[in-house]
C-alpha positions as CSV (number, residue, x, y, z in Angstrom):
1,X,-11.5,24.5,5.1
2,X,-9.0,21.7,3.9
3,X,-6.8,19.5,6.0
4,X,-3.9,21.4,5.4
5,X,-5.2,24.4,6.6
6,X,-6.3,22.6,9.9
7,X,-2.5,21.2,10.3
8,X,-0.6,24.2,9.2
9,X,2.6,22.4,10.7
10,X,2.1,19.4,8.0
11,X,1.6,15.9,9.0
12,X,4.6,13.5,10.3
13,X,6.7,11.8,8.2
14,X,7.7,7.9,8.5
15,X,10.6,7.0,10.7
16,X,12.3,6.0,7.5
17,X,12.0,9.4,6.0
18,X,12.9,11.1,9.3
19,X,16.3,8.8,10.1
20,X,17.3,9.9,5.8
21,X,16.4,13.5,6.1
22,X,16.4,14.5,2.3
23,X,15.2,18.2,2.4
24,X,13.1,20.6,4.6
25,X,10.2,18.1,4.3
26,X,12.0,16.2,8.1
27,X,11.6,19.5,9.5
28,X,8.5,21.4,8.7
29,X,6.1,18.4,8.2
30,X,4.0,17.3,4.8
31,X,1.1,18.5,3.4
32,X,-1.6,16.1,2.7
33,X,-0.5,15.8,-0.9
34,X,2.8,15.0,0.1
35,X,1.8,12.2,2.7
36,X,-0.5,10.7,-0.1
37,X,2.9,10.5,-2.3
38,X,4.5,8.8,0.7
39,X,1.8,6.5,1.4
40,X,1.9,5.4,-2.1
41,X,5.7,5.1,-2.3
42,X,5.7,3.0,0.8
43,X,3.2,0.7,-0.6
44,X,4.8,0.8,-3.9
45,X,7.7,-0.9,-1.8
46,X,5.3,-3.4,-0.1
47,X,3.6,-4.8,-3.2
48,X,7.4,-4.8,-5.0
49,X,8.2,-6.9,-1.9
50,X,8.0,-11.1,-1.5
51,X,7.1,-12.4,1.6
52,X,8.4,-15.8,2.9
53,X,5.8,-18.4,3.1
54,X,6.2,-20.3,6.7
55,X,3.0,-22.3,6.0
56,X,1.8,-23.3,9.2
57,X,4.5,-22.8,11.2
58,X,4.0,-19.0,11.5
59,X,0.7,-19.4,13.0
60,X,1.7,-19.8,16.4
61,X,3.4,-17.1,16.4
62,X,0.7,-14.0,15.9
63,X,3.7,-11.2,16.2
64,X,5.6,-12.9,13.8
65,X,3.0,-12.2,11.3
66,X,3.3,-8.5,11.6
67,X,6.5,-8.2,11.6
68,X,8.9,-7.4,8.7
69,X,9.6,-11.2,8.2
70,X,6.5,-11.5,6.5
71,X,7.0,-7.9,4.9
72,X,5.8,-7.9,1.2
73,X,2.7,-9.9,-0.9
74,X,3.0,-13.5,-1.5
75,X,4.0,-14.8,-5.1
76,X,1.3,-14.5,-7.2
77,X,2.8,-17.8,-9.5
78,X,0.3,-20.2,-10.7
79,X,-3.1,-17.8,-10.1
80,X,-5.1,-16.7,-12.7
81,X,-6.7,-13.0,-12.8
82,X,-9.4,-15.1,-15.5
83,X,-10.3,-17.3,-12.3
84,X,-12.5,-15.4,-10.2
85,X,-11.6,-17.3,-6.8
86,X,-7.8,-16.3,-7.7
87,X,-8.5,-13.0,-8.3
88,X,-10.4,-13.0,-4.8
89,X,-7.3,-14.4,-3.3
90,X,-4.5,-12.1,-4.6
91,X,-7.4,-9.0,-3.6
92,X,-7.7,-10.2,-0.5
93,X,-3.7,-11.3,0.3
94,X,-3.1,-7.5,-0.5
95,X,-5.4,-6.2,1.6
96,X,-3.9,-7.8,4.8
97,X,-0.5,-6.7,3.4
98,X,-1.6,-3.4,3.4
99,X,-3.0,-3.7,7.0
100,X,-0.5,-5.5,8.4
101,X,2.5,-3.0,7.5
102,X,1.1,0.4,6.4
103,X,-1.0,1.8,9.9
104,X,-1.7,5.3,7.8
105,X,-4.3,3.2,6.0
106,X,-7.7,2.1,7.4
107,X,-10.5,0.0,6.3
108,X,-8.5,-1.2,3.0
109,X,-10.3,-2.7,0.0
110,X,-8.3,-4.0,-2.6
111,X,-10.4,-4.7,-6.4
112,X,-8.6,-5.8,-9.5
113,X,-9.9,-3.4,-12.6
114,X,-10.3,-5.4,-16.5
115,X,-9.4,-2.7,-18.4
116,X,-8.8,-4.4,-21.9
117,X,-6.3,-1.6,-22.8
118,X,-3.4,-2.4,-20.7
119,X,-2.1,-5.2,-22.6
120,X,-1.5,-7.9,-19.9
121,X,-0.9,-5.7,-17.3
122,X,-2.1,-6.3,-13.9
123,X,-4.7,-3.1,-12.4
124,X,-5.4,-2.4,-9.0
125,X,-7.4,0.1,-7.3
126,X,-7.1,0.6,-3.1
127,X,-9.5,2.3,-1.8
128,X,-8.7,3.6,2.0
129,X,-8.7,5.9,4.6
130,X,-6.0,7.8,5.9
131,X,-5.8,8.0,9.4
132,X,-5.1,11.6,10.2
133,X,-6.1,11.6,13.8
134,X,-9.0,12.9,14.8
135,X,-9.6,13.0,11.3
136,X,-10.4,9.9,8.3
137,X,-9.6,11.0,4.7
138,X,-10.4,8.8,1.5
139,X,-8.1,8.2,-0.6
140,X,-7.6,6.2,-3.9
141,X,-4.5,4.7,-5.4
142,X,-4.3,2.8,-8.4
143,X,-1.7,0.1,-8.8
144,X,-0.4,-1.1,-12.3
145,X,2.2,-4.3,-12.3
146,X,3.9,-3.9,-15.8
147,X,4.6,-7.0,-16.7
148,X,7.8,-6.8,-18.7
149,X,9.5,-5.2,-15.1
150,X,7.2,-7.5,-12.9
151,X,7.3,-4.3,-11.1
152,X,4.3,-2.5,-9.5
153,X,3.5,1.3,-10.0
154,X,1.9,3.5,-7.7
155,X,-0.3,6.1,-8.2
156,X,-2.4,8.6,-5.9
157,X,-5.6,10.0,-7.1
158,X,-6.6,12.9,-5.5
């Protein structure tokens, strides 16, 4: 039995997508494909996103840090994906993005891919869970930042 036949209502959508109804979807509820695809269009809009960097000043403040001030990944200027430390950093930068402003996502793990065929082009792949209470489902998306755009692209595997 799949998930969507265990919630034949569909699952919630965002507050976002529920305050700009665009179809049925606000009233009948998505299927898990559909929640994937909003998943990754929400995180498509966090990696697209630049924090503000506060330095030390933000860490007294431990709500602050959640909140949609420091929405977004920090700027990636000056790291190199040929220096392993670096490539550790901007992993692990994402990761708490992720889990900082996308709670439909546990347990997040963020690896870069060298793929020599993508001609400069920054590769992602997040593994998670979805958090379909009671339930966990795995899901994989793969994030490509195309670097004449500087724009990241998000894709759901099934």
């Amino acid at each position: 039995m799949n998930l969507d036949q265990l919630y034949p209502f569909g699952f919630r959508t965002t507050l976002f997508d529920r305050m700009l109804p665009n179809d049925q979807q606000a009233q009948s509820g998505l299927s898990l494909s559909e929640l994937r695809e909003s998943v990754a269009s929400d995180l498509e809009d966090l990696l697209n996103s630049r924090m503000a960097n506060f330095g030390e000043l933000i860490e007294d403040f431990p709500l602050a840090k959640k909140s949609i001030l420091q929405f977004g990944i920090i700027d990636f200027v000056g790291l190199s994906t040929a220096n392993p430390t670096d490539c550790d950093k901007i992993c692990q930068s994402i990761e708490k993005s992720i889990a900082a402003h996308e709670p439909r996502l546990k347990q997040i793990k963020v690896e870069m891919l060298m793929e020599g065929n993508n001609m400069g082009a920054l590769c992602l792949s997040i593994q998670a869970f979805l958090n379909i209470h009671p339930l966990y489902e795995p899901v994989v998306f793969d994030a490509l930042l195309k670097p004449t755009t500087q724009q990241y692209v998000i894709s759901s595997k099934s």
